[in-house]
MIDOSE-1310 file (N, C-alpha, C; in nm, 2 decimals, decimal comma, always signed):
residues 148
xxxx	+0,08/-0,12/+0,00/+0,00/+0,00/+0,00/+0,09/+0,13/+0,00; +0,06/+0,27/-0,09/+0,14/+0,35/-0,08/+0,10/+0,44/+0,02; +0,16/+0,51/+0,07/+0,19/+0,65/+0,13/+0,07/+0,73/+0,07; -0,03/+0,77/+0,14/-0,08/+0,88/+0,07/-0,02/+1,04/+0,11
xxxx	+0,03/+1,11/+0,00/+0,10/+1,21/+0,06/-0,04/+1,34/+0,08; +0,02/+1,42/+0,22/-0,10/+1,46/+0,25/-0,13/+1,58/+0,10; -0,27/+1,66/+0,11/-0,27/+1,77/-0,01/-0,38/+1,86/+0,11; -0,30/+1,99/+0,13/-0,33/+2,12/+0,20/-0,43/+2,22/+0,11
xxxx	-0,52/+2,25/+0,16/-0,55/+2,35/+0,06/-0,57/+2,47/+0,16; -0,58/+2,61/+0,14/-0,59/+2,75/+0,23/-0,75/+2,75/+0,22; -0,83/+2,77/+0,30/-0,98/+2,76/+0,31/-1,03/+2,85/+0,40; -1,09/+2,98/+0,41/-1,18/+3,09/+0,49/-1,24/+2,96/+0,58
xxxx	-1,21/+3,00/+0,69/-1,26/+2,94/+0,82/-1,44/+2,94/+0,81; -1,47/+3,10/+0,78/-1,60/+3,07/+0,78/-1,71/+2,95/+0,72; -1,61/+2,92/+0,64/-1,66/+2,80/+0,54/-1,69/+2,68/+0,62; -1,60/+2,64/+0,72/-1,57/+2,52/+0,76/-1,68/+2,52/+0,90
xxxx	-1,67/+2,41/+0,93/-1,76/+2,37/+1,07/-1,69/+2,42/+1,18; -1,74/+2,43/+1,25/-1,67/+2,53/+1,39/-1,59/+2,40/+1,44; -1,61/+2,32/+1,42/-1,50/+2,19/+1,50/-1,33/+2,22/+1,46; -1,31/+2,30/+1,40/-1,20/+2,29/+1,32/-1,08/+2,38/+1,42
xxxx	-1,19/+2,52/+1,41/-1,14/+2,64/+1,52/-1,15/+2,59/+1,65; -1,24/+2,54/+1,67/-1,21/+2,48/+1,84/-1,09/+2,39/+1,86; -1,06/+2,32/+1,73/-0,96/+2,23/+1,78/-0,82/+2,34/+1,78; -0,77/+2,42/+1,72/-0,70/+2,53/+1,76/-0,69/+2,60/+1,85
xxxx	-0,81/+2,63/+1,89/-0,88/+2,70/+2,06/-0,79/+2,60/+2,14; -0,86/+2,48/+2,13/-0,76/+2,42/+2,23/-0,59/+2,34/+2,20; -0,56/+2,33/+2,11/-0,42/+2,36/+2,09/-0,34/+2,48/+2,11; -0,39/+2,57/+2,10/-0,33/+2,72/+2,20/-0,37/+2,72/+2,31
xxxx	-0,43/+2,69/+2,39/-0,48/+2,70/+2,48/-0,39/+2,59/+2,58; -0,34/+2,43/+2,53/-0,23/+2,39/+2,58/-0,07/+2,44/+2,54; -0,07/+2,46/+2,46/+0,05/+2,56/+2,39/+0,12/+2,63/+2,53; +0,02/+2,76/+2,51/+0,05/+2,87/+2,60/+0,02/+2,83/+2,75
xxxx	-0,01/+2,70/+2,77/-0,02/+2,69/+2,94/-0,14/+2,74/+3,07; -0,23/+2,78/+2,96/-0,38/+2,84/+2,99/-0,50/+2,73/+3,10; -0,42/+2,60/+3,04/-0,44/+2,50/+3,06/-0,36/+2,41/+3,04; -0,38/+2,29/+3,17/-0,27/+2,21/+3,17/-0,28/+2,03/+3,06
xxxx	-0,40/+2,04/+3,13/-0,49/+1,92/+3,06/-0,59/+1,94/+2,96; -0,57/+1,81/+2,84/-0,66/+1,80/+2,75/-0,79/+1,80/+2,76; -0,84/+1,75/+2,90/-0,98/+1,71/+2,95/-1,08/+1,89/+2,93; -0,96/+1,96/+3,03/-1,00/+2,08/+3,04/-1,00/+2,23/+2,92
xxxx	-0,91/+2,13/+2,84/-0,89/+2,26/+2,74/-1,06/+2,20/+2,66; -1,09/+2,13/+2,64/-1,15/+2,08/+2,52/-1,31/+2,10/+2,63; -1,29/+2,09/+2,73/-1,41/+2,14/+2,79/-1,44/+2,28/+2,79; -1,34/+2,39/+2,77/-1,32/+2,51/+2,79/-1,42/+2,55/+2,70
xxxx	-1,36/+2,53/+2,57/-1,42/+2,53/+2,42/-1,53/+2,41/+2,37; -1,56/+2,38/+2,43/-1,66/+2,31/+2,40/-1,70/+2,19/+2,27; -1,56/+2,10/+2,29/-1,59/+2,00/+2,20/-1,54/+1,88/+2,31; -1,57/+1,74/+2,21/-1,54/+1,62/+2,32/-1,42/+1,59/+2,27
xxxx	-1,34/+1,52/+2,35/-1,22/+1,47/+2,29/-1,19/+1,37/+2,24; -1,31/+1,33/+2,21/-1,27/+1,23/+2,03/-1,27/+1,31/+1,94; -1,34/+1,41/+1,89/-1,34/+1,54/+1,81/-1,18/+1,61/+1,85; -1,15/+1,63/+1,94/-1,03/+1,70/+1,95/-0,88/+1,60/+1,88
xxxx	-0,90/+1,47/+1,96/-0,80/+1,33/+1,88/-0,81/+1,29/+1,73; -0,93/+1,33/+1,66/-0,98/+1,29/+1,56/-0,90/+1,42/+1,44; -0,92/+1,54/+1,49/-0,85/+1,61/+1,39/-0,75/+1,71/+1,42; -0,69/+1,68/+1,55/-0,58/+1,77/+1,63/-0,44/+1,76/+1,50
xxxx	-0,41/+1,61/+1,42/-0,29/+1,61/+1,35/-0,32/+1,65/+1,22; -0,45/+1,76/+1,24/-0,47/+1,75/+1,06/-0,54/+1,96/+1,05; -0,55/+1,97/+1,15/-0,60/+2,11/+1,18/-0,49/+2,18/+1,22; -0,45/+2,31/+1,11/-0,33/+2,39/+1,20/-0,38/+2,53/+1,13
xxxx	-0,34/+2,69/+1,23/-0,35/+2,77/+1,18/-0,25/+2,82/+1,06; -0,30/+2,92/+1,00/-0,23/+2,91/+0,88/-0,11/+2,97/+0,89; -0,09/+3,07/+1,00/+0,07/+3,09/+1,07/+0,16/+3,01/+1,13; +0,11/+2,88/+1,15/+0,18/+2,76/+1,24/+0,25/+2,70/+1,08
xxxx	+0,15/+2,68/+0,99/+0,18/+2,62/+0,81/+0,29/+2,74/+0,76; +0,28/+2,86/+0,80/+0,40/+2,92/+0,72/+0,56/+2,98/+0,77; +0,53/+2,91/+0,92/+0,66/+2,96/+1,00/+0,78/+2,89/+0,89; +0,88/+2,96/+0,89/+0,98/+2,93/+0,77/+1,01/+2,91/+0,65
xxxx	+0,85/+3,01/+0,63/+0,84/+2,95/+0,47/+0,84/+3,13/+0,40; +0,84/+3,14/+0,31/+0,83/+3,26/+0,19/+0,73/+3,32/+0,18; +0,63/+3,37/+0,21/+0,47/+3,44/+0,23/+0,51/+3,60/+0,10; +0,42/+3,57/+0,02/+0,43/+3,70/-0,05/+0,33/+3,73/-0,06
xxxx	+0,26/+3,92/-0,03/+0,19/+3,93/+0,02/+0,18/+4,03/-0,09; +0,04/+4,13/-0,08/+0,02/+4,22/-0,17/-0,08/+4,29/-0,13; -0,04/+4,45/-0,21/-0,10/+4,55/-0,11/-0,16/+4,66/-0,21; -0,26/+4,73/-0,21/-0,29/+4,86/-0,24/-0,32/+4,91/-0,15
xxxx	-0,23/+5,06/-0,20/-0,20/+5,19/-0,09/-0,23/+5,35/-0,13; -0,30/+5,41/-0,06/-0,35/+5,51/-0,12/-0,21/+5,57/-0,14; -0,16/+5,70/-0,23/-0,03/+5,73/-0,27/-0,04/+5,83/-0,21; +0,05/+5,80/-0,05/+0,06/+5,92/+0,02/+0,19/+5,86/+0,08
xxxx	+0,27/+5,96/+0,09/+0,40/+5,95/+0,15/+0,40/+5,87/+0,28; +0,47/+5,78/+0,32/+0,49/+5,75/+0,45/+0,43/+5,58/+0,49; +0,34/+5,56/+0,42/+0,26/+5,46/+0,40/+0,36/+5,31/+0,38; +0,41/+5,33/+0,28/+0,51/+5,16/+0,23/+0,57/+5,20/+0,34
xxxx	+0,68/+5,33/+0,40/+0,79/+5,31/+0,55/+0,70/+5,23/+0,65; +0,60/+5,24/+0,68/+0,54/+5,25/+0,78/+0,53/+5,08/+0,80; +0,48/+5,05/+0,64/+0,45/+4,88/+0,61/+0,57/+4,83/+0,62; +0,68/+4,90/+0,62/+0,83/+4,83/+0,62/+0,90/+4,78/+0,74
xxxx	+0,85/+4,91/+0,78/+0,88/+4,90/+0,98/+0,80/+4,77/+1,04; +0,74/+4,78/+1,01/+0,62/+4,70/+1,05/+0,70/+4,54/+1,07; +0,71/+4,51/+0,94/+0,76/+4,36/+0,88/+0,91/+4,38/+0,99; +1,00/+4,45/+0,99/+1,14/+4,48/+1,01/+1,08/+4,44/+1,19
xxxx	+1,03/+4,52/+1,27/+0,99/+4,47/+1,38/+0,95/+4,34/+1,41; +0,90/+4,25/+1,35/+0,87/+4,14/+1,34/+0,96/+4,01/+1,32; +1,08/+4,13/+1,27/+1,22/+3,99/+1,26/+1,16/+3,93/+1,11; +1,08/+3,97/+1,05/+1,07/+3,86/+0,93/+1,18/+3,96/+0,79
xxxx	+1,24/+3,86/+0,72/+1,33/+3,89/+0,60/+1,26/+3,94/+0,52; +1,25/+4,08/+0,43/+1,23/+4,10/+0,28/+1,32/+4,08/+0,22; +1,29/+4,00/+0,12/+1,34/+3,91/+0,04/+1,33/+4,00/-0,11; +1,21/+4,05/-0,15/+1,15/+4,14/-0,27/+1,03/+4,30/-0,19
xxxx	+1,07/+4,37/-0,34/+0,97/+4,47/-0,30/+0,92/+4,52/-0,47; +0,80/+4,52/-0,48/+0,75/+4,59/-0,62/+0,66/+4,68/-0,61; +0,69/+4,79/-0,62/+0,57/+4,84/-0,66/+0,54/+4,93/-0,81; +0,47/+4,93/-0,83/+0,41/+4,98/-0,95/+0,36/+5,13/-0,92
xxxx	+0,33/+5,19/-1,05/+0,34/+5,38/-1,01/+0,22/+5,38/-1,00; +0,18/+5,46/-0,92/-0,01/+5,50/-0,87/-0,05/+5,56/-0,98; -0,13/+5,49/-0,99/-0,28/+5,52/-1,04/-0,43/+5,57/-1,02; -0,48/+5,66/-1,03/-0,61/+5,70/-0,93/-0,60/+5,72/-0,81
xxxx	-0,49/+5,74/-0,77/-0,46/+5,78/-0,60/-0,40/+5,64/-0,56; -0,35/+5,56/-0,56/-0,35/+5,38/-0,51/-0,25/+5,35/-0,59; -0,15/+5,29/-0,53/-0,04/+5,24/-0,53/-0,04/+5,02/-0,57; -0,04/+4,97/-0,61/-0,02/+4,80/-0,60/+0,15/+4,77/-0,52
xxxx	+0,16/+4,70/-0,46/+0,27/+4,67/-0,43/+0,30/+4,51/-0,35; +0,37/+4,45/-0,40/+0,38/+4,33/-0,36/+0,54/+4,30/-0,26; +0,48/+4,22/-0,18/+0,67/+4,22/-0,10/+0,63/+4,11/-0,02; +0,77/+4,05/-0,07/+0,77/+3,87/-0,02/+0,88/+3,86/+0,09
xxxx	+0,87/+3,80/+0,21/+0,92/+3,81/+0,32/+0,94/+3,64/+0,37; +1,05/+3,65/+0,42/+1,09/+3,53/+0,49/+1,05/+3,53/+0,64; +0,97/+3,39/+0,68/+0,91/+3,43/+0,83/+1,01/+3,34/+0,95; +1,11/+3,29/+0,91/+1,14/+3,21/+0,96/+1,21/+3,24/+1,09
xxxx	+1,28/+3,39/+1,12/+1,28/+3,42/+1,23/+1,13/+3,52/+1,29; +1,03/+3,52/+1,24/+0,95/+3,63/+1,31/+0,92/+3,59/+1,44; +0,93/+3,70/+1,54/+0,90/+3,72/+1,69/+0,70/+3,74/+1,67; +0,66/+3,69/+1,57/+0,46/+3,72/+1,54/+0,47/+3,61/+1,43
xxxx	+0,30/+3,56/+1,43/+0,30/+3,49/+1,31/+0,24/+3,62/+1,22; +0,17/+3,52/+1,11/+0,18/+3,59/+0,97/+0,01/+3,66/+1,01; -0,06/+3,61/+1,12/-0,19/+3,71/+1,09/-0,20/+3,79/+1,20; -0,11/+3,78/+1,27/-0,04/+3,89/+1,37/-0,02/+4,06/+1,29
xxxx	+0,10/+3,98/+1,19/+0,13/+4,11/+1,13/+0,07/+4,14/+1,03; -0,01/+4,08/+0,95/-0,15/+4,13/+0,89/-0,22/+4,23/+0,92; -0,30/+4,21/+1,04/-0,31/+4,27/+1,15/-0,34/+4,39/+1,12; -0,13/+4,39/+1,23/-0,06/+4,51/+1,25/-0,06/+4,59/+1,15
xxxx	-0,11/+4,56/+0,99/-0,05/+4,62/+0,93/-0,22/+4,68/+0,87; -0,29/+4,63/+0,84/-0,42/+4,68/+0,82/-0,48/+4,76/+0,92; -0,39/+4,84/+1,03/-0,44/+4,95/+1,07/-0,38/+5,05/+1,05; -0,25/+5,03/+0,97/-0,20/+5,19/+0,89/-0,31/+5,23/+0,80
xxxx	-0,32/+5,35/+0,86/-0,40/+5,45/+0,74/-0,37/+5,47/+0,64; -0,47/+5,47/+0,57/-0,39/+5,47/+0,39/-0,38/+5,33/+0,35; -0,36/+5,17/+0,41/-0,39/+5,08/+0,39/-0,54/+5,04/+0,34; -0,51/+5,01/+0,20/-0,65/+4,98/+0,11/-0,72/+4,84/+0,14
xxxx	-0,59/+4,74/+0,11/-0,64/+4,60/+0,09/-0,50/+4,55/+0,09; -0,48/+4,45/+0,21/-0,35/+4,31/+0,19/-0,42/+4,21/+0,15; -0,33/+4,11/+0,07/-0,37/+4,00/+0,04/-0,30/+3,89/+0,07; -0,28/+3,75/+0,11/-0,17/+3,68/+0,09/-0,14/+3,63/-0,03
xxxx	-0,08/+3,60/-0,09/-0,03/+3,58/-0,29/+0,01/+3,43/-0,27; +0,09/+3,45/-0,20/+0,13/+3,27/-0,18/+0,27/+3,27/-0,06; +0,25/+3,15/-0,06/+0,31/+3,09/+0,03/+0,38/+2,92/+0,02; +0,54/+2,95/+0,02/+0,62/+2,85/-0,06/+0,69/+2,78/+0,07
C-alpha cells in the first residue's frame, strides 16, 4: 500500500464547521499553558475529545503552516508619502526577512505593491502582522499571494 502524501488546501474558516477552530482554541490554549490538561482545554471550548484526537494532526493555523516558509503578500496603498515606510517598519519589527519589494506607479490615487518576506525568524506569526498592518492609514487592501 502506498503513502498517501497529504494535499493542503488555504480555506476561509467561515466556510468550515466550527470543530475545526475549536480544535486550535484548544491547541493554544495547551500551547501557551492556559491549561494544563486536555480534558480541560477541550471542555473550555466546548468539543469532546474524540473530536479534538480525531482532527488535532490534521488542523493547523495558517501561521503555524507558514513559519519558515516565503509568504508573499500584496498591497494597495493610497499614494501618500509614509505609507510603504510604515509597512516596512512593521515587517522589520517582526524579525521577518524581505526578500522582494514591487511596486508599481499610482494610479487614481492607489499604489499595487507586492513584497515577499521570509518568516522564519519572526517574533509574530503571519496574521499577527497582517493585523498590525491593516491598521495603517492609507492601507486599502492586503492579500496573501502565496506561500512557498
Amino acid at each position: 500500500m502506498m503513502n498517501k502524501q497529504p494535499k493542503f488546501l488555504l480555506v476561509d474558516a467561515s466556510v468550515l464547521p466550527e470543530v475545526f477552530e475549536k480544535v486550535i482554541e484548544v491547541k493554544k490554549l495547551l500551547e501557551t499553558g492556559k491549561v494544563k490538561k486536555i480534558n480541560d482545554a477541550v471542555h473550555k471550548v466546548g468539543i469532546s475529545r474524540s473530536a479534538y484526537y480525531k482532527y488535532k494532526d490534521f488542523v493547523f493555523p495558517f501561521y503555524q503552516m507558514s513559519q519558515g516558509k516565503i509568504i508573499t503578500l500584496f498591497f494597495i496603498l493610497e499614494d501618500v508619502a509614509g505609507i510603504l515606510s510604515n509597512l516596512l517598519n512593521i515587517i522589520a519589527k517582526a524579525k521577518a526577512n524581505i526578500l522582494t519589494i514591487n511596486q508599481n506607479i499610482p494610479i487614481n490615487g492607489a499604489a499595487n505593491i507586492t513584497v515577499s518576506i521570509r518568516t522564519g525568524n519572526m517574533a509574530c506569526d503571519i496574521e499577527e502582522l497582517v493585523a498590525q498592518m491593516r491598521e495603517i492609514e492609507g492601507v486599502k487592501k492586503i492579500d496573501i499571494l502565496a506561500s512557498e
